[in-house]
Structure formats: C-alpha cells, structure tokens
N, C-alpha and C positions, 0 to 999 in steps of 0.2 A: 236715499233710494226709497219711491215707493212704497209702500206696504205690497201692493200688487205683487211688483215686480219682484222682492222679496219672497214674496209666498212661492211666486212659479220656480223659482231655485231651489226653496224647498221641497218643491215639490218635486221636479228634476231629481233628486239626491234621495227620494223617497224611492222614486223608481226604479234607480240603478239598484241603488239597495233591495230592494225587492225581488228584482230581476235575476242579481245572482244568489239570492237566499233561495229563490225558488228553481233557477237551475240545478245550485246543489241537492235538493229535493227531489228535484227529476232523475237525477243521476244515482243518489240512492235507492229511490224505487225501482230503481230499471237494472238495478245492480251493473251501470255503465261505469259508477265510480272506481271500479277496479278496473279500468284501462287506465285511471290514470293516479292514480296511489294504491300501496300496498295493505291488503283489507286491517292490519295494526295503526293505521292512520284514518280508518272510516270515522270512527269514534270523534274525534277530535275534529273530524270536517263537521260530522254533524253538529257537534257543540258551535261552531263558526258560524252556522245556518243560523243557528236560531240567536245567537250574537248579532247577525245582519237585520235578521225578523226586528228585534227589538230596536237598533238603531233605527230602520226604514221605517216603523211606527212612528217613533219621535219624532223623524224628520213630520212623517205624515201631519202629525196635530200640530206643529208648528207653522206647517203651511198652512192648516186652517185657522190657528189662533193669528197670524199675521193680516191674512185677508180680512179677516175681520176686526183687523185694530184701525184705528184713525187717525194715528198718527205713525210717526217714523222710529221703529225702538231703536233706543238709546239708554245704552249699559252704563252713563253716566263715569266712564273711565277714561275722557281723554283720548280714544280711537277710536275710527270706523274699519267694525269688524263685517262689512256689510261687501256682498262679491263686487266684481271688478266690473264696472261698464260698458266693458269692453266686448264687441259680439265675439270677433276674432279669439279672445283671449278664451271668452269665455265656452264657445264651440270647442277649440282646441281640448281645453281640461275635462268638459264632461265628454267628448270623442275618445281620449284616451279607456275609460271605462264602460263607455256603449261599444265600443271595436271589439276587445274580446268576446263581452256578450252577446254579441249579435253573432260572431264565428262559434260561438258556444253552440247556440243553439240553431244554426243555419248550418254546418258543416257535419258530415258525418261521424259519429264515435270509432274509428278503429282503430284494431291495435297495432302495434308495433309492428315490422317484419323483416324481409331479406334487405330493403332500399336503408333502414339506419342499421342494420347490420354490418352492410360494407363500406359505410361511412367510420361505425365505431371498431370495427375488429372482430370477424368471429376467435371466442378463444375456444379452442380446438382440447386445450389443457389445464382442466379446470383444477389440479395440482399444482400449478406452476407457483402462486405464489406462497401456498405451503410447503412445498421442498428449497423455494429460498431463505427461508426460518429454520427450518428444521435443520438441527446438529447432526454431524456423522453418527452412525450406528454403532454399537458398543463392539472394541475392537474383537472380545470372544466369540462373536457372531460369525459362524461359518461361512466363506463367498460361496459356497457349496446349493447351498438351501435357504440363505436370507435374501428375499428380495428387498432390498432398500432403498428408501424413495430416489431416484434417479439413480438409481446402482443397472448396470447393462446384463447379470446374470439371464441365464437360460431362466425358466420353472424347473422345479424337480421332475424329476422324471419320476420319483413315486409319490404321489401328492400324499402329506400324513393324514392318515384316519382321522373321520367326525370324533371330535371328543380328546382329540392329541393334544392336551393345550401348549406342553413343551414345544412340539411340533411347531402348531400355529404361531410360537411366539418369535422363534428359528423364522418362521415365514412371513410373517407380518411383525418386523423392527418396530420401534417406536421410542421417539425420546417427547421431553413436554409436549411438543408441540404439535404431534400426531400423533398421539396418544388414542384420541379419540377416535381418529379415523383407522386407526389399527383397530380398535375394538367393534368399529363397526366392518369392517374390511373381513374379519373374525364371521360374522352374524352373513354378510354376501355372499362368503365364499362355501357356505354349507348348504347354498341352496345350488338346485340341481337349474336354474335359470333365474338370471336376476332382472327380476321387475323392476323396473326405474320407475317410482311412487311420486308422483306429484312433490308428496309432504317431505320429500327426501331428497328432491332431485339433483341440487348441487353437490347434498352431502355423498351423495352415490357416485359421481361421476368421478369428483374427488378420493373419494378411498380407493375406487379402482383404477385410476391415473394413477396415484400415488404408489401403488402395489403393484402397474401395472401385468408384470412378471407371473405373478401368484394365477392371473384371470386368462391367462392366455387356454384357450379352447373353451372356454366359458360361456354359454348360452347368454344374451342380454337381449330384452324387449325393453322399447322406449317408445315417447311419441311425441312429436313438435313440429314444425315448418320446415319444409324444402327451404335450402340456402346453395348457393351457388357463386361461385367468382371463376375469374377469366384462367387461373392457373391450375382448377383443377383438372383431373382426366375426364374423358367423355362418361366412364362409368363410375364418377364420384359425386357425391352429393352429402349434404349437411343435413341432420337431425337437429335441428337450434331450437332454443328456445331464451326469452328473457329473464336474468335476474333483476328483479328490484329489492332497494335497499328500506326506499321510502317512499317516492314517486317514481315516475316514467322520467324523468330528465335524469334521474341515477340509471336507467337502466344498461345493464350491460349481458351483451349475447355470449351465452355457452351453449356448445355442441357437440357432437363426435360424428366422424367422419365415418362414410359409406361409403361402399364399394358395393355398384351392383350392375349386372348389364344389362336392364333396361332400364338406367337409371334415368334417361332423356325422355322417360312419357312423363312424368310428375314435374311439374310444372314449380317455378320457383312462388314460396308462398304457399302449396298446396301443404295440409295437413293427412300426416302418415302415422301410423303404428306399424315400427318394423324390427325383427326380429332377426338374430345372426349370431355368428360365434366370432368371439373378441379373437384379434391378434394385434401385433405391431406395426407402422409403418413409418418411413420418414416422413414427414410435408413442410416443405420452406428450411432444410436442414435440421427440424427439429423431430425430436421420436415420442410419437401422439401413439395413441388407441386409435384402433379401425374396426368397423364391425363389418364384419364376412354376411352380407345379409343374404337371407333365404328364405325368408318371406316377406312380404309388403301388402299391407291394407290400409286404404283411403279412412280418414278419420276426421269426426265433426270437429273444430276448434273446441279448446276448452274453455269452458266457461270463462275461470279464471285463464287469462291464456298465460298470464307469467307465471315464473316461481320464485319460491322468497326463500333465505337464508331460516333454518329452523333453529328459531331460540332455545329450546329444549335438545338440542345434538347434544350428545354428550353429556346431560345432566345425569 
C-alpha cells in the first residue's frame, strides 16, 4: 500500500478518535454526561477521554510520518499489517464508528421517561425485592403492634411516643437484612412529613413499603414524572423516577402511585412536586402504597434527573 494511502487511514482513525474524545468532553462540560452514567462513573469516562486524546495524537503523527516516508513500511515480520483494499470493507468498519458519532452529536440529549418505562415495568414496590430475603420476624413480636415486612396488620391505633425505642422496635421488626431500613424507617417516622431527598430516594420508598403499616396517615412530598398505563383509573397517575446502577442501559423505574381528581390535566412526562397522605391500595392484585394527594405543583426536571442507590445507607 501507498504511503498516501496509508497516511489517509491514519488519518481516518485520528478523527474518530478525536471525535469521541471530544464528544465526551462536551458532555462533561454541559454536565449532559449524567443522562447517560451514574455521576460515580464520570471519573472513569473522563480517564477514557483523555486515553482516546492520546491514542488520536499517535494515530495523528503517524499519518504525517507516513506521508512523508518514500517508501512502503515494512515491520520486516513476514506479514502485512497494512488495511484492507477494500472500499466496501473498508466504508463498512470505519461507518460502524462514525454511526454512533454522528447520532452523538446530531440527536438530541434526553432523558429517560414514561415510553421505556412501560416497556420496562414501572415498580410500584420498591420493597419487593427486600421482603423476598428478609426472614420472618422474631416469633415474641406482638401481631398487635409489629408491622412486618409484608405482614397485613392494621397500624396501632396509639402510635408510641418520639423517643420509645422499645416501642419503635415492636414497630419497626428487623432481621439482617432490613436492618438498616428499620433504622432508617425509625429516623421517617418521627418527622411530622416525609420529604423524599433525591440523595435518599430508593432508600425512602423502600423503608416505607417495607413498614408500610407504621406510615399509613403519614404526610409525604416527592417529585418526578407523570407515568401513566392503560389499566389505571382515570384519577391515577405515577410519581416515577429512574434508578441507575452504572449507566442508563441499567436503568430501571420506581414510583408510587396517585390518586388525585384532576389527575388528567398533567400530562404524561410532565414534572410534579406533590404532596399527600400515604394509605394502602391493591394494583394488579398486589398491595402497594398510594398517596392521597392534596396538593400538586408543576416542577422544573432535575438536573440530575435519576436517582442512585446511596453507598453510604446504612454505614
């Protein structure tokens, strides 16, 4: 092959590389890159960037050291390590890496919403897979006064005093494995309304599913996307929002479910802060949390619009 035609493939290989060193670049300035990894994986993209930086260089001066040689290199090993002559072969393999790039940066950034939600499942029960671990409750535990994860108890009728711990321990069961969300289920239940905190959001919906007995007539403010499917009632609607683990191909939607009658002016997709008092209800034969809403205000997307599993719960 050429020297020429050598160099233009390096040169070619210079550019993709370049292309998405500097898209990632873009995406971290614009703080775009949290639509599509969890901000504990930014780090590590950016190490990739400048990984690509430095490849794309190399390719770079190769294509000029090649242009400028006079003869054809020859690695003197018995093979040609030189591309293929092929136009077809050769459009095909660099198209594979200009395709994305070019969708990268020709298509809009947005996030997630109601369309891969009701592809993946909204779960209504962010407990569910901690009360399939979790051991029955210790048998001296009153059916009186212990709510236990998937136990169908009433609430007590005299919720025990700020500061009961016995009380609270009667109320909020725990064996290993919800342990921690007893102790924080402990920390919810003493406030007079529970804020759903970005930094917390799984671990809150979880401890209150889980207990859900203990919360019933319980003030809760939260805030996420309208979600909607074909079997709710005309005055239900979904507070959803994404977990990710690592990227957006993990994500998966958690929500709780609304009751409210003018729930049909909010549009699916529309971002709400809404506020209401927890009770129970069936949905799909299963018994979820519902929030009795009583107020609704329109609300800007969040920045970060998912939420992430908090590594420090529990420490």
């Amino acid at each position: 092959m050429s020297p020429r035609l050598l160099s233009f493939h390096h040169t070619i290989k210079a550019l993709i590389l370049f292309g998405f060193a500097g898209y990632i670049a873009y995406l971290v300035h614009s703080d775009r890159i949290l639509l599509y990894i969890a901000p504990r994986m930014v780090d590590y993209v950016k190490w990739s960037s400048l990984a690509l930086y430095a490849v794309a260089v190399y390719q770079g001066y190769q294509a000029v050291r090649t242009f400028r040689s006079t003869h054809e290199p020859d690695c003197d090993c018995g093979h040609d390590h030189t591309p293929s002559r092929s136009i077809l072969k050769n459009t095909v393999v660099y198209g594979l890496f200009l395709l994305p790039l070019l969708l990268g940066f020709l298509l809009p950034d947005t996030s997630l919403g109601s369309s891969l939600a009701a592809k993946k499942g909204m779960n209504l029960s962010s407990a569910s897979a901690v009360k399939k671990e979790s051991e029955p409750p210790e048998a001296g535990l009153s059916s009186s006064n212990a709510a236990a994860p998937g136990a169908d108890n009433p609430p007590p009728a005299q919720p025990p005093a700020k500061g009961a711990s016995g009380s609270l321990d009667a109320l909020f069961p725990s064996d290993k494995f919800t342990k921690q969300y007893a102790d924080f289920a402990k920390k919810l239940y003493a406030s007079d309304q529970i804020t759903v905190q970005e930094e917390w959001f799984i671990e809150t919906l979880t401890s209150v599913d889980l207990y859900l007995d203990a919360f019933i007539g319980k003030k809760m403010q939260l805030t996420g996307f309208v979600y909607r499917q074909e079997d709710m009632k005309d005055n239900q609607f979904v507070i959803g929002r994404f977990s990710i683990q690592c990227c957006s191909a993990d994500a998966a939607p958690f929500g709780v479910l609304a009751e409210y009658d003018r729930a049909k002016t909010f549009a699916a997709d529309t971002w709400v802060t809404v506020t209401g008092t927890l009770e129970k209800t069936k949905f799909n034969d299963v018994e979820i949390m519902v929030l009795k809403v009583e107020k609704v205000a329109k609300a800007e997307p969040a920045k970060t619009p998912y939420v992430y599993p908090n590594m420090n719960f529990g420490a």
